[in-house]
N, CA, C and O atoms as a Tripos MOL2 file, in Angstrom:
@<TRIPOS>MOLECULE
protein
  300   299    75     0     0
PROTEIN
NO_CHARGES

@<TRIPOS>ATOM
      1 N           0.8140   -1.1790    0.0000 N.3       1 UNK1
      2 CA          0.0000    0.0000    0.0000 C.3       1 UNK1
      3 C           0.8680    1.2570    0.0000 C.2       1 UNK1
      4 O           0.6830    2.2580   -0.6920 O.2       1 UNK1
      5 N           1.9600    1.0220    0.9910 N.am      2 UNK2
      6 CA          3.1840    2.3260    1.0070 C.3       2 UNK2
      7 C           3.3100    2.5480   -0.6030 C.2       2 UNK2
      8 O           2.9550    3.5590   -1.2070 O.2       2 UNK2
      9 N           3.8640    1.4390   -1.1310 N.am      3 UNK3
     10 CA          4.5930    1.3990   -2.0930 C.3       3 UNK3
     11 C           3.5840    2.5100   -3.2500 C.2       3 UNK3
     12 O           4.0060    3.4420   -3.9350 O.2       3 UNK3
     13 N           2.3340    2.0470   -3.1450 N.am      4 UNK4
     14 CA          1.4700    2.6320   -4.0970 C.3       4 UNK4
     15 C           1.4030    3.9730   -4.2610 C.2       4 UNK4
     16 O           1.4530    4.6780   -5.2690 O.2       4 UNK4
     17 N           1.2370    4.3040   -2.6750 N.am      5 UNK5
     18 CA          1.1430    6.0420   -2.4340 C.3       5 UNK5
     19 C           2.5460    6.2350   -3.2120 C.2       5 UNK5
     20 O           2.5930    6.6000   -4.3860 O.2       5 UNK5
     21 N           3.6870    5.9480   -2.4200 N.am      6 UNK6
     22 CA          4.9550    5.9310   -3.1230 C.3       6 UNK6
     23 C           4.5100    6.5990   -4.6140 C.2       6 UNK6
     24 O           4.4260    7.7810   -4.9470 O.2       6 UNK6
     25 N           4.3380    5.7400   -5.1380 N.am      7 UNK7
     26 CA          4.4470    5.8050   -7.0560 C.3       7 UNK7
     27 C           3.4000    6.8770   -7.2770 C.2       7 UNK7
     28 O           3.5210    7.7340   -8.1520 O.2       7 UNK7
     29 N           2.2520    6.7900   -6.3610 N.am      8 UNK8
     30 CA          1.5270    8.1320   -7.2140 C.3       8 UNK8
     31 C           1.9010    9.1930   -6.9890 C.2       8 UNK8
     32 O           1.8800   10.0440   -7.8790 O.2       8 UNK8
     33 N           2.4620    9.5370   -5.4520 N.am      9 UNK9
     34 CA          3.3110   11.2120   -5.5210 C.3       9 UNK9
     35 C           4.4280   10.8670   -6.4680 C.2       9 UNK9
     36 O           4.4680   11.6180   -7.4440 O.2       9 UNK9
     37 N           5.4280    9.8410   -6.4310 N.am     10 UNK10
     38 CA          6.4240   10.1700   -7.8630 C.3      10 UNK10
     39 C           5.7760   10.7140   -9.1600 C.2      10 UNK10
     40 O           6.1120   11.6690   -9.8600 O.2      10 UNK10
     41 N           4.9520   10.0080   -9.2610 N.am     11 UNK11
     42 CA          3.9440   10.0880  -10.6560 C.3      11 UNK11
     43 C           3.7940   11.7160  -10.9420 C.2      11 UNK11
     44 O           4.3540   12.3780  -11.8160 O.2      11 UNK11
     45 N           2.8180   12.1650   -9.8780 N.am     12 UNK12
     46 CA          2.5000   13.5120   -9.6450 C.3      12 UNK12
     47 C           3.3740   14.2570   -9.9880 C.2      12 UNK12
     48 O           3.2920   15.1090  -10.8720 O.2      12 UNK12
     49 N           4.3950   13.9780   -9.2440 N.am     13 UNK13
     50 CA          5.5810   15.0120   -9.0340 C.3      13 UNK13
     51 C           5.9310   15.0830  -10.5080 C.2      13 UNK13
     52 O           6.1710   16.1930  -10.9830 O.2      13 UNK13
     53 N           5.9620   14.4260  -10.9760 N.am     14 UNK14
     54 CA          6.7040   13.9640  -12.5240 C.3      14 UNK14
     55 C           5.9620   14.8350  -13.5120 C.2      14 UNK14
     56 O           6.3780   15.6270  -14.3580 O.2      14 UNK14
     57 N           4.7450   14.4620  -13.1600 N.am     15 UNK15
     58 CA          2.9120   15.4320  -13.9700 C.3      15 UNK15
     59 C           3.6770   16.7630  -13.7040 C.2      15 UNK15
     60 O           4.3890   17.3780  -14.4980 O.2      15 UNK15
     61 N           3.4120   17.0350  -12.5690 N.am     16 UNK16
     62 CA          3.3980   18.8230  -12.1100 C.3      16 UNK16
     63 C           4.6010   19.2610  -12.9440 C.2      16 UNK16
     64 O           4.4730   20.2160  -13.7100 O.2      16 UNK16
     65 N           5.7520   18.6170  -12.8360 N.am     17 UNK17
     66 CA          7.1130   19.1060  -13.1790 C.3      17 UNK17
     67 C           7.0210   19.3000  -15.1950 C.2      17 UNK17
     68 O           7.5010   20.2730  -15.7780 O.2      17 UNK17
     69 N           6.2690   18.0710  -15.9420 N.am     18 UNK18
     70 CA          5.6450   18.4270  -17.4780 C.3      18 UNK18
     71 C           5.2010   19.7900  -17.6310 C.2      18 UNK18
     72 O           5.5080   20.7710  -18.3090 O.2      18 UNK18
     73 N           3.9790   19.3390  -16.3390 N.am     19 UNK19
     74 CA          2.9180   20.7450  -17.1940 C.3      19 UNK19
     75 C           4.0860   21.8450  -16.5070 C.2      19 UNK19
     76 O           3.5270   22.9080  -16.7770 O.2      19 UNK19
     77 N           4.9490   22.1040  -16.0200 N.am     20 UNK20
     78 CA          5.3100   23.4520  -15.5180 C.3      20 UNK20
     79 C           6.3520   23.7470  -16.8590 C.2      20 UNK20
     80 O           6.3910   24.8450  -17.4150 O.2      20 UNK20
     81 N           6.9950   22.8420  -17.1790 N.am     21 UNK21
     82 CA          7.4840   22.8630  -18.1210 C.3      21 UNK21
     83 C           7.0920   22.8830  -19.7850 C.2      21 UNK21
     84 O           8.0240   22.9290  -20.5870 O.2      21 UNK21
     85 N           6.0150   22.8550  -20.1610 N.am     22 UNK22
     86 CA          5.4850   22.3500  -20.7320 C.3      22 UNK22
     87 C           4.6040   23.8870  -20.7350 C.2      22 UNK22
     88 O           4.7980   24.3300  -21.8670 O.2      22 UNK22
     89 N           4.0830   24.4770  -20.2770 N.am     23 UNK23
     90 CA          3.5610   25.6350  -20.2040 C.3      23 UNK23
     91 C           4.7450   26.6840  -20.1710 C.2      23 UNK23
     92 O           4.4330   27.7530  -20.6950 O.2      23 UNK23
     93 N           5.9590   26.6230  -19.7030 N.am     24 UNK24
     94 CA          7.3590   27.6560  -19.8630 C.3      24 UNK24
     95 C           7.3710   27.6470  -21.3310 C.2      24 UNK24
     96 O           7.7610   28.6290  -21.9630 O.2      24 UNK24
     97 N           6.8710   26.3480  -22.0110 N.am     25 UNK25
     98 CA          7.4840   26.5630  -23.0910 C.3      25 UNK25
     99 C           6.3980   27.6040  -24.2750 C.2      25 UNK25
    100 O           6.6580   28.5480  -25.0220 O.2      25 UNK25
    101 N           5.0660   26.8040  -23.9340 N.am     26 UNK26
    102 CA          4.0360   27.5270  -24.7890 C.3      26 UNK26
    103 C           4.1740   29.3210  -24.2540 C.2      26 UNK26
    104 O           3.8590   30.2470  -25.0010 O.2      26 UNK26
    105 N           4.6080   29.4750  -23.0940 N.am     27 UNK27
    106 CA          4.6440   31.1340  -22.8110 C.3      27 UNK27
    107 C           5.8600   31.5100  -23.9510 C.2      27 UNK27
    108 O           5.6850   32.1930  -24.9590 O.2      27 UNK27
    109 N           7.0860   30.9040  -23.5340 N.am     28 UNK28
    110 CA          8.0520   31.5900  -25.1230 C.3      28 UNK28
    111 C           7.7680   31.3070  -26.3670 C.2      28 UNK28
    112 O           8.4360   31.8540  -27.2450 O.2      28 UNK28
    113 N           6.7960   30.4630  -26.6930 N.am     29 UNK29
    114 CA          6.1220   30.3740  -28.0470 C.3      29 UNK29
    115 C           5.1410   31.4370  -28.1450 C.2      29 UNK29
    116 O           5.0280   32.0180  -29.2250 O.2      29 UNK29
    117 N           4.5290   31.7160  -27.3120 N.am     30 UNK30
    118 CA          3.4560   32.8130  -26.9640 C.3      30 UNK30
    119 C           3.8710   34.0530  -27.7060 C.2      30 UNK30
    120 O           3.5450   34.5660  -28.7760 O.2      30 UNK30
    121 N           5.1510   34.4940  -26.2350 N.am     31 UNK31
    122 CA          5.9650   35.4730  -26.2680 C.3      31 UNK31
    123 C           6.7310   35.3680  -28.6980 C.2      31 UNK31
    124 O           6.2660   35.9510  -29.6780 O.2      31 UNK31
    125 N           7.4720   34.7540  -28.6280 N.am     32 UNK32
    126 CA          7.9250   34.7720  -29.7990 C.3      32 UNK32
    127 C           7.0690   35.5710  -30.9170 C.2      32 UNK32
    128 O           7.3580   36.6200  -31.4930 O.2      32 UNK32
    129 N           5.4140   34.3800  -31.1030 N.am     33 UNK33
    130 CA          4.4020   35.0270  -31.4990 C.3      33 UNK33
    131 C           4.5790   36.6380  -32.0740 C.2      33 UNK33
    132 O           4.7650   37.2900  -33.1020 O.2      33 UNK33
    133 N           4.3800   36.7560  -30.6360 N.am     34 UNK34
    134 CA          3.9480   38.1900  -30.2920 C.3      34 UNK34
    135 C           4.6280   39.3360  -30.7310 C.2      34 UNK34
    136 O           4.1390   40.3720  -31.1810 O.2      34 UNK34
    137 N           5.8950   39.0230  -30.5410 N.am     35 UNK35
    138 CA          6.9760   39.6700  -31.4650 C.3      35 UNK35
    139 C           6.9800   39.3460  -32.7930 C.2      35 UNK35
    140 O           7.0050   40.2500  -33.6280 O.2      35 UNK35
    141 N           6.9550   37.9470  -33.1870 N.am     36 UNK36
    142 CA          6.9440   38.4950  -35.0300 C.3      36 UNK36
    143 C           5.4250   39.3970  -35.3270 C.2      36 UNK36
    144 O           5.2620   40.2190  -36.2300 O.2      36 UNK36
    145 N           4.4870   39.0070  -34.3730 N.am     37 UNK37
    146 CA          3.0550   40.0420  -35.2800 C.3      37 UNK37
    147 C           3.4810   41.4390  -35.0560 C.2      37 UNK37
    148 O           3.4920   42.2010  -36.0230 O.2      37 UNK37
    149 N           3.9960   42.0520  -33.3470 N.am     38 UNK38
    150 CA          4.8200   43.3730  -34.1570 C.3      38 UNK38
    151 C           5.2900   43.9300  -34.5790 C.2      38 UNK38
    152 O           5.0650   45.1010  -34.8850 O.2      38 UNK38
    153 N           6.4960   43.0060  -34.8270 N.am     39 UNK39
    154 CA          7.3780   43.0530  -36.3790 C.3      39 UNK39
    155 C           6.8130   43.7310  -37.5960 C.2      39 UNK39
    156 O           7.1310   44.8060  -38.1060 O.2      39 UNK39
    157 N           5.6530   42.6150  -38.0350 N.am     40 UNK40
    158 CA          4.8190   42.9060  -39.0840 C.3      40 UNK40
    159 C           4.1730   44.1330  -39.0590 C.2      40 UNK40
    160 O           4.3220   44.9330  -39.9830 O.2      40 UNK40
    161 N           3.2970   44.4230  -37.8580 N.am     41 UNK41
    162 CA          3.0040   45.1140  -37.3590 C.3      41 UNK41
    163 C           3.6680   46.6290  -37.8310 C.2      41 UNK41
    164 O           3.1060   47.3900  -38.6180 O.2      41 UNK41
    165 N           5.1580   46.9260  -37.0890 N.am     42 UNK42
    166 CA          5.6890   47.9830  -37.5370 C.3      42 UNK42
    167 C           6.1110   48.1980  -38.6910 C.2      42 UNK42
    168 O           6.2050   49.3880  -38.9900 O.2      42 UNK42
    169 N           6.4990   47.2060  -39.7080 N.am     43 UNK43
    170 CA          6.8320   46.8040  -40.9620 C.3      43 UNK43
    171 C           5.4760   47.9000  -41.8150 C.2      43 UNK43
    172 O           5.4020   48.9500  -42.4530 O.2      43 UNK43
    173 N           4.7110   46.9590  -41.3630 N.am     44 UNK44
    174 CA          3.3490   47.3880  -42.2930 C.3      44 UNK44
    175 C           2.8090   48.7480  -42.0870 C.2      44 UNK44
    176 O           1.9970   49.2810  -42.8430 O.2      44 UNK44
    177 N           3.3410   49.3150  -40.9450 N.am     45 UNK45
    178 CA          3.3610   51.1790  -40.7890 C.3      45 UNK45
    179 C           3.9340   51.3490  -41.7320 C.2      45 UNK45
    180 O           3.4820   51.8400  -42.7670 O.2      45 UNK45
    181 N           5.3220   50.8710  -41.4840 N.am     46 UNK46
    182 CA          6.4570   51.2620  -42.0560 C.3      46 UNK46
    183 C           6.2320   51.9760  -43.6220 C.2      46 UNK46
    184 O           6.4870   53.0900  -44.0790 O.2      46 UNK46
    185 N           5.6000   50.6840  -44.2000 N.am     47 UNK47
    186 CA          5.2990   50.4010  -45.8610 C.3      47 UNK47
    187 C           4.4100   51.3350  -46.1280 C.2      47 UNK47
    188 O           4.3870   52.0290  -47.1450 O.2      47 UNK47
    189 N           3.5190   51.3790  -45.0510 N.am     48 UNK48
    190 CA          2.2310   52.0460  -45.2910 C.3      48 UNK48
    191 C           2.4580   53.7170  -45.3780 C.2      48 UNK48
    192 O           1.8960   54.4730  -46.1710 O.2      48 UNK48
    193 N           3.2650   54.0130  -44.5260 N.am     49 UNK49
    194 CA          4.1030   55.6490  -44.2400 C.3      49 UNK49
    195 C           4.8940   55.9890  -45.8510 C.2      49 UNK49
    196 O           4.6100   56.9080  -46.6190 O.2      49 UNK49
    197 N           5.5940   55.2780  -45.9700 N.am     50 UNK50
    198 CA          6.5370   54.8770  -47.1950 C.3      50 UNK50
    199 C           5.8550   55.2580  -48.4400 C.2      50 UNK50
    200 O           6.1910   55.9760  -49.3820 O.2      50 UNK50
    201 N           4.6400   54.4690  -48.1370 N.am     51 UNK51
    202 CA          3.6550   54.4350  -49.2890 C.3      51 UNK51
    203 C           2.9590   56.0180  -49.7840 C.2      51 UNK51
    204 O           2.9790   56.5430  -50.8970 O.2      51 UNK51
    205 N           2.3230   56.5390  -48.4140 N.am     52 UNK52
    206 CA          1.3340   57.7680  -48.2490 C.3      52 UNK52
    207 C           2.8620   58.6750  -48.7110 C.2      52 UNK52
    208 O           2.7960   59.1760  -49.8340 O.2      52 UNK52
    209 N           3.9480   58.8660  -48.0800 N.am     53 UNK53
    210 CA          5.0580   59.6350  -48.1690 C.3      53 UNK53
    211 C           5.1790   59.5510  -49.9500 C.2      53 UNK53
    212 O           4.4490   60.4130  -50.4390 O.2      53 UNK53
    213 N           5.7730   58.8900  -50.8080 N.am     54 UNK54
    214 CA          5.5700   58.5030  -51.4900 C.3      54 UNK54
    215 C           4.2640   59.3070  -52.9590 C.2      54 UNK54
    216 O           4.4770   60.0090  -53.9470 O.2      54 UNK54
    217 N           3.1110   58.7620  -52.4090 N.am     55 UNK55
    218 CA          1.5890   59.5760  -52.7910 C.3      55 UNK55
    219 C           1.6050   60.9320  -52.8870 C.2      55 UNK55
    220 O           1.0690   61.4970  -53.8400 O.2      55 UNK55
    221 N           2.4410   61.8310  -51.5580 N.am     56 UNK56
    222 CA          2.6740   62.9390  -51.5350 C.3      56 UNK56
    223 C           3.4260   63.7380  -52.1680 C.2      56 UNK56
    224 O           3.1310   64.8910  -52.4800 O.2      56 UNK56
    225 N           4.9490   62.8910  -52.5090 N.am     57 UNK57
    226 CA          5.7830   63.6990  -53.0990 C.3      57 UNK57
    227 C           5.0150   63.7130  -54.6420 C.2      57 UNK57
    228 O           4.9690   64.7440  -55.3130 O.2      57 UNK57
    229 N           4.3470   62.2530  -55.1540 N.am     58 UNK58
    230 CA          4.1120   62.8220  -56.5570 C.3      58 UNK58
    231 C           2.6890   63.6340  -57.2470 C.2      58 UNK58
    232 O           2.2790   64.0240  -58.3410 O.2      58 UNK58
    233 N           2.1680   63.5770  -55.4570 N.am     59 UNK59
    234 CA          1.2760   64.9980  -56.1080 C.3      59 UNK59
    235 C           1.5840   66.0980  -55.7650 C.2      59 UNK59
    236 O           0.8160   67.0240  -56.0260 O.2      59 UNK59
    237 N           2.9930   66.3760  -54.9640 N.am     60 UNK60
    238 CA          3.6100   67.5260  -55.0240 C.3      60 UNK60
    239 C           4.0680   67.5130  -56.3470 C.2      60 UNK60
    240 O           3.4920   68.3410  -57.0530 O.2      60 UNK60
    241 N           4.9990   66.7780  -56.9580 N.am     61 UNK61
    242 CA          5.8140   66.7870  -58.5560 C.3      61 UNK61
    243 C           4.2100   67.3920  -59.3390 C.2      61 UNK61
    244 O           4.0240   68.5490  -59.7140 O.2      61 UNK61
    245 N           3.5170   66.6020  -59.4030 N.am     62 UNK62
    246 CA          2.3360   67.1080  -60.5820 C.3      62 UNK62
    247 C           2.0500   68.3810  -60.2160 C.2      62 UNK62
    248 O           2.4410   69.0270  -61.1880 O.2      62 UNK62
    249 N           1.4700   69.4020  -59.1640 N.am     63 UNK63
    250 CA          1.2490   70.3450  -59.1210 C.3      63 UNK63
    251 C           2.2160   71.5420  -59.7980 C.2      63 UNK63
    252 O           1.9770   72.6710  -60.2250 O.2      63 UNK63
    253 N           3.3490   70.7780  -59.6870 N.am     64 UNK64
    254 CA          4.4370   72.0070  -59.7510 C.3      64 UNK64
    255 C           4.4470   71.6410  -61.4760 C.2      64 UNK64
    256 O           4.3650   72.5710  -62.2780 O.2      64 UNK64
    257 N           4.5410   70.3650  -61.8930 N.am     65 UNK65
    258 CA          4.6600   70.1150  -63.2240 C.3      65 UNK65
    259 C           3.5720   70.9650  -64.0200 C.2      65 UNK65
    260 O           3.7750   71.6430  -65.0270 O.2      65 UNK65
    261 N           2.4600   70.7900  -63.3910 N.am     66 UNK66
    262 CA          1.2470   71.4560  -63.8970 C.3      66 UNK66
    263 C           1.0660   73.0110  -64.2650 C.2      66 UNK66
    264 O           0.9290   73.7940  -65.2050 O.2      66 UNK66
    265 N           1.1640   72.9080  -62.8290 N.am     67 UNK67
    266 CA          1.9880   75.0730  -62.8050 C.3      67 UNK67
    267 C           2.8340   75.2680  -64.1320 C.2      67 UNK67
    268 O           2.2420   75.8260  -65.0550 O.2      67 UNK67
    269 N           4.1280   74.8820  -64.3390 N.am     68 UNK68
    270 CA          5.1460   74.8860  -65.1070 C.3      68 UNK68
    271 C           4.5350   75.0100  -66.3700 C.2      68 UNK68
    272 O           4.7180   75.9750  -67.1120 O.2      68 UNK68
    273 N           3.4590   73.5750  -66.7450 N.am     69 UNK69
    274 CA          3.1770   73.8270  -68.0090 C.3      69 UNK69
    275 C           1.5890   74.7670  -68.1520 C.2      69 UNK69
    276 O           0.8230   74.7020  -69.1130 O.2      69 UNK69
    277 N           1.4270   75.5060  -67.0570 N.am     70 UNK70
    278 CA          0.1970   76.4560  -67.3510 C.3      70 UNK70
    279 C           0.8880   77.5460  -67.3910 C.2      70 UNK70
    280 O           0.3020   78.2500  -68.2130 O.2      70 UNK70
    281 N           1.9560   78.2120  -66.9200 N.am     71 UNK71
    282 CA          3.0240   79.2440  -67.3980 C.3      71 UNK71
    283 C           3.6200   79.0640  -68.4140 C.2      71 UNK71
    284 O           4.3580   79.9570  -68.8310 O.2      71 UNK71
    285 N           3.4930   77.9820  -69.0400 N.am     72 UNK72
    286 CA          4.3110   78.0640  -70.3690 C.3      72 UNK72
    287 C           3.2890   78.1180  -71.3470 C.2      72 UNK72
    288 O           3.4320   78.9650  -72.2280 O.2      72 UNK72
    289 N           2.4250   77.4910  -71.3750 N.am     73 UNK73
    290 CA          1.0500   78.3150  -72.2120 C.3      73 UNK73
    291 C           0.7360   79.0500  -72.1150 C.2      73 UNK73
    292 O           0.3530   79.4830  -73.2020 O.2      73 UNK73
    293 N           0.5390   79.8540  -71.1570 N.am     74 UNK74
    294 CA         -0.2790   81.2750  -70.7660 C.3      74 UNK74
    295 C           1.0430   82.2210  -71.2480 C.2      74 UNK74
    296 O           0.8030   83.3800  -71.5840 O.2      74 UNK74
    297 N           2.5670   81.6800  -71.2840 N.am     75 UNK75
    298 CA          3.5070   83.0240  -71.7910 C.3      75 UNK75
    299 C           3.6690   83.1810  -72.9420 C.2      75 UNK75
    300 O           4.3370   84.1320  -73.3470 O.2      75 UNK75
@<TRIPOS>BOND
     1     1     2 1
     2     2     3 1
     3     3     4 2
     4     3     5 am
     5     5     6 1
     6     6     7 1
     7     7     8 2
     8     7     9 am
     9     9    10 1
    10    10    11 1
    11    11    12 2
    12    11    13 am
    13    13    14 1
    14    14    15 1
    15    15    16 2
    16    15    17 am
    17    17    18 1
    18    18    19 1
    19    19    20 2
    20    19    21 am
    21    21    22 1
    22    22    23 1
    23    23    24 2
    24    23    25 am
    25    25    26 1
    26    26    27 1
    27    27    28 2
    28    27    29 am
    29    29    30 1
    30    30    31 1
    31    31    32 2
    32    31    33 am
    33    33    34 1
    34    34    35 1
    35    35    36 2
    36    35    37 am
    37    37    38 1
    38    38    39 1
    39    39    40 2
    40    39    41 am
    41    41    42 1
    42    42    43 1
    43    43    44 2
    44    43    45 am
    45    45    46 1
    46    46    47 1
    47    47    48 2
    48    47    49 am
    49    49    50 1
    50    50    51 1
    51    51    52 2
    52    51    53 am
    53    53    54 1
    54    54    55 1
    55    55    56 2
    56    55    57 am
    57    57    58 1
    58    58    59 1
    59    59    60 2
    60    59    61 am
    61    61    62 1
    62    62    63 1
    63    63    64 2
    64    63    65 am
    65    65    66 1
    66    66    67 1
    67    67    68 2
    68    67    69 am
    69    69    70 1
    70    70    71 1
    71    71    72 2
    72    71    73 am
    73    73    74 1
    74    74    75 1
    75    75    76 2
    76    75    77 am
    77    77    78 1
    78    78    79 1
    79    79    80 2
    80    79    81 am
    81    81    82 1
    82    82    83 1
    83    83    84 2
    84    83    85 am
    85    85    86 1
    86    86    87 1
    87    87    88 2
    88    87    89 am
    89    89    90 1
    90    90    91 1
    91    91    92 2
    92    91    93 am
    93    93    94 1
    94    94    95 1
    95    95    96 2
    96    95    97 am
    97    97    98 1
    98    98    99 1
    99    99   100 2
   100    99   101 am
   101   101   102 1
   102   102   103 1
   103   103   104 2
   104   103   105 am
   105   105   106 1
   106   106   107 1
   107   107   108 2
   108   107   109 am
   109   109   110 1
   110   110   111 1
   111   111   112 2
   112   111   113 am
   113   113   114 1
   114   114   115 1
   115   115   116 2
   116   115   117 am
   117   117   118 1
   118   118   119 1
   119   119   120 2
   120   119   121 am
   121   121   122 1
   122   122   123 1
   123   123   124 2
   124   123   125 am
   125   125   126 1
   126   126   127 1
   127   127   128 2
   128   127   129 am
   129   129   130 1
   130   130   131 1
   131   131   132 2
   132   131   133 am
   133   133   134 1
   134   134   135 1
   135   135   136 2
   136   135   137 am
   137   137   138 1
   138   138   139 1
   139   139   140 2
   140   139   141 am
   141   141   142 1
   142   142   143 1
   143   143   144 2
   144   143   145 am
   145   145   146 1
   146   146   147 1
   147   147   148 2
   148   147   149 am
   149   149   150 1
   150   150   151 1
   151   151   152 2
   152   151   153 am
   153   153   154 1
   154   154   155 1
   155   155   156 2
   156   155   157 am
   157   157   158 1
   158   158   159 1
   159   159   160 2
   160   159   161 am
   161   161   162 1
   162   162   163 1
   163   163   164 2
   164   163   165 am
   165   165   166 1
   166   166   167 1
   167   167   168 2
   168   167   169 am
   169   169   170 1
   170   170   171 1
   171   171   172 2
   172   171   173 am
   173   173   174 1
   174   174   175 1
   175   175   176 2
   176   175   177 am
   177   177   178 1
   178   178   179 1
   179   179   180 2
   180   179   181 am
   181   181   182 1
   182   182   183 1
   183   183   184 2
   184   183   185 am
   185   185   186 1
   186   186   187 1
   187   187   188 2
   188   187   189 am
   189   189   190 1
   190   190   191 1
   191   191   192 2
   192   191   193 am
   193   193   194 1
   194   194   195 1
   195   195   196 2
   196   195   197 am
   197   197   198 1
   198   198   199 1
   199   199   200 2
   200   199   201 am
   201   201   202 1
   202   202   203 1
   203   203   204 2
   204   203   205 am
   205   205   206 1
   206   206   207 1
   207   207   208 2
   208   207   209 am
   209   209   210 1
   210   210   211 1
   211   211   212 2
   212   211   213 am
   213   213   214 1
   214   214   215 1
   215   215   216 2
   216   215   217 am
   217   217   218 1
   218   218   219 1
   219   219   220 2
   220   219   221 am
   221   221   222 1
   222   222   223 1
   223   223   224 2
   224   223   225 am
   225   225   226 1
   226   226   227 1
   227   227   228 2
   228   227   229 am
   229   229   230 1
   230   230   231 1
   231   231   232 2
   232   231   233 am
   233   233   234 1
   234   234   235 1
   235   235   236 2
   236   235   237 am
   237   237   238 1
   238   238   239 1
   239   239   240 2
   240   239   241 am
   241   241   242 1
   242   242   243 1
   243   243   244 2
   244   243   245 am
   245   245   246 1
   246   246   247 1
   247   247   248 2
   248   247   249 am
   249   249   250 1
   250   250   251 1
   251   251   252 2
   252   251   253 am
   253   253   254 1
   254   254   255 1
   255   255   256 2
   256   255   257 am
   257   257   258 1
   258   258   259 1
   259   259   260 2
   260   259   261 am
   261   261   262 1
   262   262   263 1
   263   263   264 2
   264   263   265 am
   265   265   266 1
   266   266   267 1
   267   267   268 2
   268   267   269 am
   269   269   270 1
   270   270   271 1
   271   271   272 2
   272   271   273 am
   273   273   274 1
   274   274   275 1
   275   275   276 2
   276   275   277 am
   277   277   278 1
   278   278   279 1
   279   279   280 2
   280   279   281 am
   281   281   282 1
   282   282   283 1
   283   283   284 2
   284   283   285 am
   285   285   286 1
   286   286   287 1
   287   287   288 2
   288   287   289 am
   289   289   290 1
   290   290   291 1
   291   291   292 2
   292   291   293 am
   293   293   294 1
   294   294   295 1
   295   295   296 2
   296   295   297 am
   297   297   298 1
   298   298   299 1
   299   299   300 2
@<TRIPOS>SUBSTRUCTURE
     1 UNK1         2 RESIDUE 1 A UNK
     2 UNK2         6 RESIDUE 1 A UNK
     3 UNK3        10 RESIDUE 1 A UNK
     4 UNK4        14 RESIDUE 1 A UNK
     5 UNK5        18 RESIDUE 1 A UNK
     6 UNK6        22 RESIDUE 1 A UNK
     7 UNK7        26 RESIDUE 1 A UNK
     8 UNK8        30 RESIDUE 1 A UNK
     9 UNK9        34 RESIDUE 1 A UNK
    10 UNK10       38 RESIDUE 1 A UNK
    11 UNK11       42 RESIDUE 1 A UNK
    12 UNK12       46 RESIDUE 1 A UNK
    13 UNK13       50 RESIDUE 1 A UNK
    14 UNK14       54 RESIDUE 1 A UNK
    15 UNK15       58 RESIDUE 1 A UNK
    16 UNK16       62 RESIDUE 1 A UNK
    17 UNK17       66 RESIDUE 1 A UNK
    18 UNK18       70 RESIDUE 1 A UNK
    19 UNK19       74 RESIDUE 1 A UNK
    20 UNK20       78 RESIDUE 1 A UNK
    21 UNK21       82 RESIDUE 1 A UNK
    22 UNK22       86 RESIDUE 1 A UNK
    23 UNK23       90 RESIDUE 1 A UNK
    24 UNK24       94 RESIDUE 1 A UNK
    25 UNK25       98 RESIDUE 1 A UNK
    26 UNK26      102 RESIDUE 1 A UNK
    27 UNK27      106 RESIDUE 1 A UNK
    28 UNK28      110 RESIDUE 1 A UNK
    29 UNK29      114 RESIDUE 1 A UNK
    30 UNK30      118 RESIDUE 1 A UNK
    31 UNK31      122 RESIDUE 1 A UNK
    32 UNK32      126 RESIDUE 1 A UNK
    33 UNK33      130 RESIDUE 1 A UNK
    34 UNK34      134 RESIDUE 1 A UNK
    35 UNK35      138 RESIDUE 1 A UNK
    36 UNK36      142 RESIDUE 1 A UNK
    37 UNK37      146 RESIDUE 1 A UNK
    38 UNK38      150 RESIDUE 1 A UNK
    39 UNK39      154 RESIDUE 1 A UNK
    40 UNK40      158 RESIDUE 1 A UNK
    41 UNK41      162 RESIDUE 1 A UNK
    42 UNK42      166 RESIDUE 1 A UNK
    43 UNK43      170 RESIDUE 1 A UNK
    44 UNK44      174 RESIDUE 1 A UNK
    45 UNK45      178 RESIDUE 1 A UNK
    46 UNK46      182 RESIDUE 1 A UNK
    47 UNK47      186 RESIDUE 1 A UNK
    48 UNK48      190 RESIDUE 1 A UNK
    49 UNK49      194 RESIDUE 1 A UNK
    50 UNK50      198 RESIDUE 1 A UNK
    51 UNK51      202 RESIDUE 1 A UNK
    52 UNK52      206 RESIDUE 1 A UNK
    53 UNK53      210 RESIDUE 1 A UNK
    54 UNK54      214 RESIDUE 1 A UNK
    55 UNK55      218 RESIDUE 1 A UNK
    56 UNK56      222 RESIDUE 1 A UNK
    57 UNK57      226 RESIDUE 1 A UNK
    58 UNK58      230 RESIDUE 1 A UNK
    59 UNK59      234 RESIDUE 1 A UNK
    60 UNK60      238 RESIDUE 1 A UNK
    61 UNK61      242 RESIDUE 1 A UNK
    62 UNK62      246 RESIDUE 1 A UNK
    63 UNK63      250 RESIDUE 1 A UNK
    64 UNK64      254 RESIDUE 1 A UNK
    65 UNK65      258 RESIDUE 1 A UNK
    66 UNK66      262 RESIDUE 1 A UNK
    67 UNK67      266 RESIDUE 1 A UNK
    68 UNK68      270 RESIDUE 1 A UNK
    69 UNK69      274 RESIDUE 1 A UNK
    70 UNK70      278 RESIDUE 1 A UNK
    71 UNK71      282 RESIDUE 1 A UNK
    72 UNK72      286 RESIDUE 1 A UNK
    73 UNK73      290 RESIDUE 1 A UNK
    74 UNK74      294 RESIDUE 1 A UNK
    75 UNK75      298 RESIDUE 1 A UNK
């Protein structure tokens, strides 16, 4: 009967010590996660800034292009 108790706290102990481990690990998988989506995350500002920046300068270029060639008709 000793013997039995014996083996099921080993047992236990053995359980508890998995899942503790075993959950350390899914938290740095978690964690990892979490960092590549803000990666992407800032990436995709990034592109997106890049992009609008981008949008801006060439409807700055057209305005001025435009100007340019409405002064050169109108002179």
């Amino acid at each position: 009967m000793m013997d039995d108790l014996n083996a099921k706290i080993i047992e236990t102990h053995r359980d508890v010590k998995w899942i503790c481990r075993t959950l350390t690990e899914m938290k740095e998988t978690d964690d990892d996660f979490e960092n590549r989506i803000r990666n992407l995350e800032g990436w995709q500002a990034e592109k997106t800034g890049a992009e609008r920046q981008m949008g801006d300068i060439c409807a700055d270029l057209r305005g001025i292009v435009g100007g340019v060639v409405a002064w050169l008709i109108y002179s």
